[in-house]
C-alpha positions in Angstrom: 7.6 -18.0 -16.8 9.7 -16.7 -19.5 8.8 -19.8 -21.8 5.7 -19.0 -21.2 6.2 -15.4 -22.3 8.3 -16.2 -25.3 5.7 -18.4 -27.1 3.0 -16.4 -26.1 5.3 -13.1 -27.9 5.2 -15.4 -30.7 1.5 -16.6 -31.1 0.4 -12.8 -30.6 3.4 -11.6 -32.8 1.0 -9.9 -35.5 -1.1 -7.8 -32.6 2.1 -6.5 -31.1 3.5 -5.6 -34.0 0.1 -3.9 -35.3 0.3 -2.3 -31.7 -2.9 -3.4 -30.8 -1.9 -4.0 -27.4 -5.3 -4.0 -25.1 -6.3 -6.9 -27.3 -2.6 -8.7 -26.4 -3.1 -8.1 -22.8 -6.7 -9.7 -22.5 -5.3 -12.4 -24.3 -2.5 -12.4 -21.7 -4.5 -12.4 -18.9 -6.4 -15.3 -19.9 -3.1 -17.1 -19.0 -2.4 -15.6 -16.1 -2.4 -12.2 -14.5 1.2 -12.9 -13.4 2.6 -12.7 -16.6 1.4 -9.1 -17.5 4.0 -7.3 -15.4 7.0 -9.2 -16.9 5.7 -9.2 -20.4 5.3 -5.2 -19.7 9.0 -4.9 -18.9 10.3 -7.5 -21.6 8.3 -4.4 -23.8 10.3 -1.7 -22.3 13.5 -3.0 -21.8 13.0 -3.1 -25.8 12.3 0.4 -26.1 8.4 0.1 -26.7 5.8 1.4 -24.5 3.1 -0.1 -25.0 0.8 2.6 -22.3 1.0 4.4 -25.4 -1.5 2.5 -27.6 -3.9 2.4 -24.5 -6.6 4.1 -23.0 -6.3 2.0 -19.7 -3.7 0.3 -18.1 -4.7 -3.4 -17.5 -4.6 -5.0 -13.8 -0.7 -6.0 -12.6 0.3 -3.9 -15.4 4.1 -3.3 -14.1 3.8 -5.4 -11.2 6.9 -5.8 -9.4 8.9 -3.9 -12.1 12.6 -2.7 -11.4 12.5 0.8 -12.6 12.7 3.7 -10.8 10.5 5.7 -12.7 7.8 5.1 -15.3 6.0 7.9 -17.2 2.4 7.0 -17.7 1.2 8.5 -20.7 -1.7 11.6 -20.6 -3.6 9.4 -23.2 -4.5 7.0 -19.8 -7.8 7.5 -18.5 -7.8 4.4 -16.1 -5.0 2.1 -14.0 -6.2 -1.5 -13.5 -5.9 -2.9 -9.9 -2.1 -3.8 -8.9 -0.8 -1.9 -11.8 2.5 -0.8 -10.3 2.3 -3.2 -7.0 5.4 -4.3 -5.7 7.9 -1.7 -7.9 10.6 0.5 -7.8 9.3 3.2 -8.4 10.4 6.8 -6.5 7.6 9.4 -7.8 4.8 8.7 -10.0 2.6 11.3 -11.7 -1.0 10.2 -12.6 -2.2 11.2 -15.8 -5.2 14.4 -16.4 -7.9 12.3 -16.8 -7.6 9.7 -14.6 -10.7 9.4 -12.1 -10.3 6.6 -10.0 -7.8 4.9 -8.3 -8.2 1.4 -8.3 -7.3 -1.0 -5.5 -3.8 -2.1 -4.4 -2.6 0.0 -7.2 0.7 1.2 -5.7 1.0 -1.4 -2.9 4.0 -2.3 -1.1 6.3 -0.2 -3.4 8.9 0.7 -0.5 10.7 3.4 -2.4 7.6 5.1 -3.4 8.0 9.4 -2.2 6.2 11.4 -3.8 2.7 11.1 -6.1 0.8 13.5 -7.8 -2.5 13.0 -8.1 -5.0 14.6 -11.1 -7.7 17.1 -10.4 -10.2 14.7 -12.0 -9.6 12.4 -9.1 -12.7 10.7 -7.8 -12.1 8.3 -5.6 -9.2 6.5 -4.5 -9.5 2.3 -4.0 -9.0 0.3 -0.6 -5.2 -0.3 -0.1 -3.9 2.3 -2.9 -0.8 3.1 -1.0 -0.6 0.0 1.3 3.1 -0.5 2.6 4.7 2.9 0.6 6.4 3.5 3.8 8.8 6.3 2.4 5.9 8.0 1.1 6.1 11.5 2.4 4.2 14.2 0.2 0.3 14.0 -1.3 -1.7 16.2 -1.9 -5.6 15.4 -2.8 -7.5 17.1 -5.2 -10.9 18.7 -4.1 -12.8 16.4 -6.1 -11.9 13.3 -4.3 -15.4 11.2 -2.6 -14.3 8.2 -1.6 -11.1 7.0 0.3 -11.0 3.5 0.9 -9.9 0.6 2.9 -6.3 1.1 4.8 -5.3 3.3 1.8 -2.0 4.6 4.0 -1.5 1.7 5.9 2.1 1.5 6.8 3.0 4.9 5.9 5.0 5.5 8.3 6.8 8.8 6.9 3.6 10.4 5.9 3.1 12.8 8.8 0.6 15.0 7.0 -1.5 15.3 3.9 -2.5 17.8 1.8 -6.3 18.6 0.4 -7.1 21.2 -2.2 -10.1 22.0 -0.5 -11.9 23.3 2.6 -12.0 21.7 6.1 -15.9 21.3 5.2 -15.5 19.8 1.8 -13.0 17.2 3.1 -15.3 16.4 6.4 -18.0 15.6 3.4 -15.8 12.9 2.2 -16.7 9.3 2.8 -13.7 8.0 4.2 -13.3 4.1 5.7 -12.6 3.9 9.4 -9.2 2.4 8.2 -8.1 4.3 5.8 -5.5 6.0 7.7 -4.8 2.7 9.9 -1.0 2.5 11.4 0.3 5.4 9.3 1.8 8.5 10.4 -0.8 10.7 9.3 -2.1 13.3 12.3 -3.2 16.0 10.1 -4.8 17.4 6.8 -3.7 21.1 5.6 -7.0 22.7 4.0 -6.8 25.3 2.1 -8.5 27.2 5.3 -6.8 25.5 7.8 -5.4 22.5 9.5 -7.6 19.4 10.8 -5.7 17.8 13.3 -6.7 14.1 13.3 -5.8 13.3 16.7 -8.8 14.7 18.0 -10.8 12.9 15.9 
């Protein structure tokens, strides 16, 4: 793979250096989605950032990086699909603007805690949090309309979560059957009270 990598850092050398780096990661792609992740980190183990020049964060992103934490720009307004899948990382904030969360977008980081999650959030993809089984604090913004597919599947520290808004506006929610599946999750704190989901 790094052969790969290194000819494909010199064919592209002009875009990179001209930071035009959307363009570099279609190109990428076109190879093979595997690549994007280490050619990400081969970028900022050399001190660029290439989230930077971006508006969205491409699919696999930072796939299976080693870092512990990664500071995604506020000029981000969407993260592709397995964008920080398989990493490191211990906390994560999501950027203002971000709306959606797209599918297996955090999975199976195991050291994953804490996440903060925008107010512009609108819906939040199948699998987001699949496997973060330290994961022990979220709290989801009122806007939220969707939660998906075994989103906290595996979450087996996450006892509660938290909701910005009302027990009725989170009931209005479409939520898959699964999104909670074997997780640790028995209740949501509202801001007028406390839904306990073993009732339910």
């Amino acid at each position: 793979m790094e052969e790969e990598i290194k000819h494909f850092i010199e064919r592209n050398i002009d875009l990179i250096d001209s930071g035009k780096f959307k363009t570099v990661y279609e190109e990428l792609r076109k190879l093979s989605v595997m690549y994007v992740g280490e050619f990400t980190k081969i970028l900022l183990d050399a001190g660029i950032n290439p989230a930077k020049y971006m508006d969205e964060l491409p699919e696999g992103y930072f796939i299976g990086g080693k870092y512990t934490s990664y500071e995604i720009p506020e000029n981000i307004t969407s993260i592709g699909g397995s964008a920080f899948a398989y990493t490191q990382l211990k906390s994560v904030v999501i950027p203002k603007r971000v709306e959606h969360l797209n599918p297996h977008v955090f999975e199976n980081c195991g050291n994953l805690e804490k996440v903060v999650l925008p107010d512009s959030l609108i819906t939040i993809g199948d699998y987001a949090f699949f496997g973060c089984i330290r994961l022990v604090d979220i709290e989801i913004p009122d806007g939220v309309t969707w939660i998906g597919d075994k989103v906290f599947y595996g979450c087996k520290d996450l006892n509660s979560i938290k909701f910005q808004g009302t027990k009725q506006q989170w009931n209005k929610i479409r939520r898959e059957d699964s999104w909670r599946d074997v997780s640790a999750i028995e209740e949501v704190k509202c801001s007028d009270g406390v839904i306990d989901l073993r009732r339910h």
